[in-house]
C-alpha positions as CSV (number, residue, x, y, z in Angstrom):
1,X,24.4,-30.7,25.8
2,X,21.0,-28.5,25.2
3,X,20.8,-26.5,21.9
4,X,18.3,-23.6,21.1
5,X,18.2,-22.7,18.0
6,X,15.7,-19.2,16.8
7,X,14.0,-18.1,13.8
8,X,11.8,-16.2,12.7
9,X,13.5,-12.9,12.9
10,X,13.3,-10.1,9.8
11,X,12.2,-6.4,8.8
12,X,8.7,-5.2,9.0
13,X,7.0,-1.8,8.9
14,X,5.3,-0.7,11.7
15,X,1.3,-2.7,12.7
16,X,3.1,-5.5,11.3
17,X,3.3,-8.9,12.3
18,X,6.4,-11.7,13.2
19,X,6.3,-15.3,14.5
20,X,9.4,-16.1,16.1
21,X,10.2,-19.8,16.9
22,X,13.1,-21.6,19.2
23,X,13.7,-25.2,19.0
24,X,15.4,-27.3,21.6
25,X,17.6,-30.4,21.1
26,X,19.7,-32.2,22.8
27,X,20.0,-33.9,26.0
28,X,16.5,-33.5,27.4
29,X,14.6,-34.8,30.1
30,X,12.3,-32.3,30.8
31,X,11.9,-28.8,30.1
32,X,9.9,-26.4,32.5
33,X,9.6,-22.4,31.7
34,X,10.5,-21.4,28.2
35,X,11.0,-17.2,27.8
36,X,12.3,-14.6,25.0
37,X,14.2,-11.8,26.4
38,X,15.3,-9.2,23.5
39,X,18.1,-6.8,23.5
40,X,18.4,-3.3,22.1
41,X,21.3,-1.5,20.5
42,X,22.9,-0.1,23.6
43,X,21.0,-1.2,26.3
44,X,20.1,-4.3,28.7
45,X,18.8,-7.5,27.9
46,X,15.4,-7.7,29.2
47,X,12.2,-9.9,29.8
48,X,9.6,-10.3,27.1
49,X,7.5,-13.1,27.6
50,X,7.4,-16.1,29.4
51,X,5.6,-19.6,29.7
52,X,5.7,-22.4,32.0
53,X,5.7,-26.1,31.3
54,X,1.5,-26.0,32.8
55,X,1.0,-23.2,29.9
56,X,0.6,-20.5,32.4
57,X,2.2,-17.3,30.4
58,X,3.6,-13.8,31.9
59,X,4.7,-10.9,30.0
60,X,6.2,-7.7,30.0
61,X,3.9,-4.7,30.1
62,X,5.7,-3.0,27.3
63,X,4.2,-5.7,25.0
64,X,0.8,-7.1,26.5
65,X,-2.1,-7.4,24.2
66,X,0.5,-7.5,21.2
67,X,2.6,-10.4,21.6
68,X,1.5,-14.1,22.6
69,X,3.7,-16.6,23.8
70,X,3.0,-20.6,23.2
71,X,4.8,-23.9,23.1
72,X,4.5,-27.0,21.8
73,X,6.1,-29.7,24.8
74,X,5.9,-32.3,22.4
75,X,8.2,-30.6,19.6
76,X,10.1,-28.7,22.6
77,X,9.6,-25.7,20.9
78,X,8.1,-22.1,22.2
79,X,7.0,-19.2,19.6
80,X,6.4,-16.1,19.8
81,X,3.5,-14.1,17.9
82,X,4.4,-10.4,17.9
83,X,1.5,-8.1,16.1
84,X,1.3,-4.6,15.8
85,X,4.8,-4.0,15.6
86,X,6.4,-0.7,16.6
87,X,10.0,1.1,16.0
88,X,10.7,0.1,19.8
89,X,10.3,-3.7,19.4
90,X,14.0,-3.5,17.3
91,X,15.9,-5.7,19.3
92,X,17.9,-9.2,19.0
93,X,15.5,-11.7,20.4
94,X,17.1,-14.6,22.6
95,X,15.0,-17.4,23.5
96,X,15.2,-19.1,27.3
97,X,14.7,-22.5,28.5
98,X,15.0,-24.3,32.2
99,X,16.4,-27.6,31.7
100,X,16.8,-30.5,32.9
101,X,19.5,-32.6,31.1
102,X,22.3,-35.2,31.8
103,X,23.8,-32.2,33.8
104,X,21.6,-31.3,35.7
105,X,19.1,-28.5,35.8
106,X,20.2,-25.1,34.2
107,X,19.4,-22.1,31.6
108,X,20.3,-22.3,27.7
109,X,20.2,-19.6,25.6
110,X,19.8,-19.3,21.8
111,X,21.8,-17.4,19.3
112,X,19.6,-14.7,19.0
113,X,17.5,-13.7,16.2
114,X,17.0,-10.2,14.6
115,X,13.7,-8.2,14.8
116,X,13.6,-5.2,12.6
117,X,10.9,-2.6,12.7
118,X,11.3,0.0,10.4
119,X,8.8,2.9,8.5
């Protein structure tokens, strides 16, 4: 079994700044893309940020040139850097990882941790 686990999460005022981390544990052979998705009160989960296990990175319009994704292979870990923080980022952030584990190759998801952006 895979484990992701987030933090990071809080309240800030808007042009503020959060560093989200997700750690994975478990069963792990390898790991290839890691990605946040975040989800809004009242509507759909969507993409954020992603990045593969060469470092490449790909990210969602609505946050280019604000948030920067990274990961650390070794600690099997991918962050988040979000700066100048607006209303609109509110959302539960989930963190994403590919797998490959005793079962096979599939998604995990985190738990989810809260973003709060508030003036």
């Amino acid at each position: 079994q895979v484990q992701l686990v987030e933090s990071g999460g809080g309240l800030v005022q808007p042009g503020g700044s959060l560093r989200l981390s997700c750690a994975a544990s478990g069963s792990i052979i390898s790991m290839n893309a890691m990605r946040w998705y975040r989800q809004a009160p009242g509507k759909e989960r969507e993409f954020v940020a992603a990045v593969t296990n060469g470092d490449r990175t790909n990210y969602a319009d609505s946050v280019k040139g604000r948030f920067t994704i990274s990961r650390d292979s070794a600690k099997k870990t991918t962050y988040l850097q979000m700066n100048s923080l607006k209303p609109e980022d509110t959302a539960v952030y989930y963190c994403n990882a590919n797998v490959f584990g005793a079962g096979g190759r599939r998604d995990y998801w985190g738990q989810g941790t809260q973003v709060t952006v508030f003036s």
